[in-house]
N, C-alpha and C positions, 0 to 999 in steps of 0.2 A: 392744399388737398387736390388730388389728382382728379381728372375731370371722370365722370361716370362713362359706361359704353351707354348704356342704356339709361334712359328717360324718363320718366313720367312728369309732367309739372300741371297739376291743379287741374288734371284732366276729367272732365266730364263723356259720358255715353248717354245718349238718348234714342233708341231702337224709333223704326217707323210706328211702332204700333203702338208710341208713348211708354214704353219699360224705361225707367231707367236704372240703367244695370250698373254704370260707375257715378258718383259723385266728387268733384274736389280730389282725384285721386291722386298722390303726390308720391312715386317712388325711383331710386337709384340702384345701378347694378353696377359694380367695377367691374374692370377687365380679368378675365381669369375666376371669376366669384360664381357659387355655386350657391344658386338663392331657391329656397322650397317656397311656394304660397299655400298657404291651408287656409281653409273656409269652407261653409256649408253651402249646399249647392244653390246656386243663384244670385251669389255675391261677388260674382265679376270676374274669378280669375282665368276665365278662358277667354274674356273678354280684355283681359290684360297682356296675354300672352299672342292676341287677333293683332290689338293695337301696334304690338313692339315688332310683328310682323309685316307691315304694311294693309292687316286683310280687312282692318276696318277703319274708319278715320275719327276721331272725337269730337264729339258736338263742341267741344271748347277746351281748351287748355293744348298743351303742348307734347307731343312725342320725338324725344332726341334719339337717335343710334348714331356713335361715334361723332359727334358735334353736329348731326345734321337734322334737320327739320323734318321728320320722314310724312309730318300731316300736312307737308305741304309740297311733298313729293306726286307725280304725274303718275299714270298708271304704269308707266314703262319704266320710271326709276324703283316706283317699288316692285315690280318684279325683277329688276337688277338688283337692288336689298336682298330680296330672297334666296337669290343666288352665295350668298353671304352666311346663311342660315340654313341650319339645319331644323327638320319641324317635324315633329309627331306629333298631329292635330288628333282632336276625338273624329275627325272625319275621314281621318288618313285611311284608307285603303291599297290592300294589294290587288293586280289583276289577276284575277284564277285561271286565266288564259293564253299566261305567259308564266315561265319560269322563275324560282328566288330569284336568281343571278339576272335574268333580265327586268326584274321589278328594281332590282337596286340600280341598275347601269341607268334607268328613265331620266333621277335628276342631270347627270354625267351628258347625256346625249340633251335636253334641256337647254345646259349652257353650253350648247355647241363645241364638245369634246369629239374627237375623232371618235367612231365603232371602236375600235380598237382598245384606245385611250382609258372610255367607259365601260369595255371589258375589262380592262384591266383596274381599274381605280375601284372596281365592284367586287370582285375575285378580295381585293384588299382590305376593303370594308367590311365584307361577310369573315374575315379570317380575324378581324379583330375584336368583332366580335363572337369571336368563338363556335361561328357557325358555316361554316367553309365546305362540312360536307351536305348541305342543304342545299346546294346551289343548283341542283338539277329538276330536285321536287319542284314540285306545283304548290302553292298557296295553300290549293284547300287540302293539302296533307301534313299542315304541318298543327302542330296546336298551339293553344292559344300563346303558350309563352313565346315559342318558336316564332310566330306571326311578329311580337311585338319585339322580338331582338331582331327580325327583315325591317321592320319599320324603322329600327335603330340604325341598320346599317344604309340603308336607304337614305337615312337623314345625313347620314356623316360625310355620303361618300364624294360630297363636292369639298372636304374638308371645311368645315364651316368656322367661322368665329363664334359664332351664338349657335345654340343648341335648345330651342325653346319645346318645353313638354308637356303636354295637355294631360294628367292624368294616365302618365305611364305606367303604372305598376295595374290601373284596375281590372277585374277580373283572373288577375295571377295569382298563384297559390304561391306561399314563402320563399320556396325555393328560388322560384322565379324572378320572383319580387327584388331578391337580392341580388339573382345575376346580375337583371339589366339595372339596379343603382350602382352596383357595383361597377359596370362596364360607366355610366355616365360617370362616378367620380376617378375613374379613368382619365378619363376627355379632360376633365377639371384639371386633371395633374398636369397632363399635356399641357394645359394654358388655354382651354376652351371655354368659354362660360357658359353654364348652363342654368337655364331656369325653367322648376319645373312646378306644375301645378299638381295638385291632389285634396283629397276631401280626406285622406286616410291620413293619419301620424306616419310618414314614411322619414328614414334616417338614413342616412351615406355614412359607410366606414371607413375610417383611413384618409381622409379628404376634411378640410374646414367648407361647412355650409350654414348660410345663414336660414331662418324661418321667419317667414312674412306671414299674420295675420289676416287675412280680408274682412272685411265684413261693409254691409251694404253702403255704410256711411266713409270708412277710410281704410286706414293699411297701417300697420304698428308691427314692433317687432315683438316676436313671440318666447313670450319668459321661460 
């Protein structure tokens, strides 16, 4: 069996303020795999998706991306990870004081892409998804879905391996909701892998995706 990109092994979360949000958590992602987690709110999966990110470390057990030890990574390799990943956290923000087209160029200019470069790699990410002539608007003109397909191309546009997603569809109405799964089983085609969190029954068309269970004790797969 092919080794996982992604990790979990026997991982525990313990918060400072005594929460504990993961127990014993134990899960795998292949390469290219489109994995949904569902659970009620407070049973870990933002906190699984922090993990596979570098943003938080576990009180015990193990987190792999791509054979590597990432809880045992210094702060400057997990921000080199990051750079790898694409991320639409629930705290992602756009700046309303700057342009689409330059909220998405930020990660580009990040990892030390020429101006130009991350003009250019931005222009490309807004066009894929689907949103190209937004590039001049301001943030606070666009609506809510419009915001969360910037966030999308934001996340892409350092072309990432992983595409990790905190609760993308919420707050969208149907329409919406489908664009941007639509656009991520996209990404999946391409050979991206994505994992995304939600509390809703949300479904990818046209694409094989698995469903992960949470709940506050472990992770099962979802019948």
């Amino acid at each position: 069996m092919a080794e996982p990109l992604l990790e979990l092994r026997a991982v525990n979360v313990v918060y400072a303020n005594g929460f504990p949000a993961l127990n014993r958590l134990s899960l795998r992602v292949s390469r290219g795999e489109f994995v949904l987690l569902h659970g009620a709110t407070g049973c870990g999966k933002s906190t699984v998706l922090r993990l596979l990110a570098g943003l938080v470390r576990p009180s015990a057990g193990e987190v792999i991306v791509a054979g590597d030890r990432v809880d045992l990574f210094n702060a400057m390799q997990r921000r080199w990870l990051r750079r790898s990943m694409g991320l639409m956290m629930q705290e992602s923000r756009l700046l309303d004081d700057r342009s689409v087209h330059e909220n998405v160029m930020l990660p580009a200019l990040a990892a030390e892409e020429s101006f130009s470069e991350a003009r250019r790699r931005a222009l490309l990410a807004l066009e894929k998804c689907g949103i190209g002539d937004l590039a001049t608007l301001s943030p606070a003109a666009l609506s809510a879905g419009q915001r969360q397909l910037v966030l999308l191309a934001r996340a892409v546009v350092n072309r990432p391996v992983v595409i990790l997603a905190d609760e993308p569809v919420a707050h969208l109405d149907q329409e919406n909701a489908r664009t941007l799964l639509e656009l991520l089983a996209a990404f999946v085609r391409a050979g991206v892998t994505v994992v995304a969190a939600s509390h809703e029954h949300i479904a990818p068309v046209r694409v094989p995706f698995r469903e992960v269970l949470l709940t506050t004790q472990s992770a099962q797969e979802a019948s």
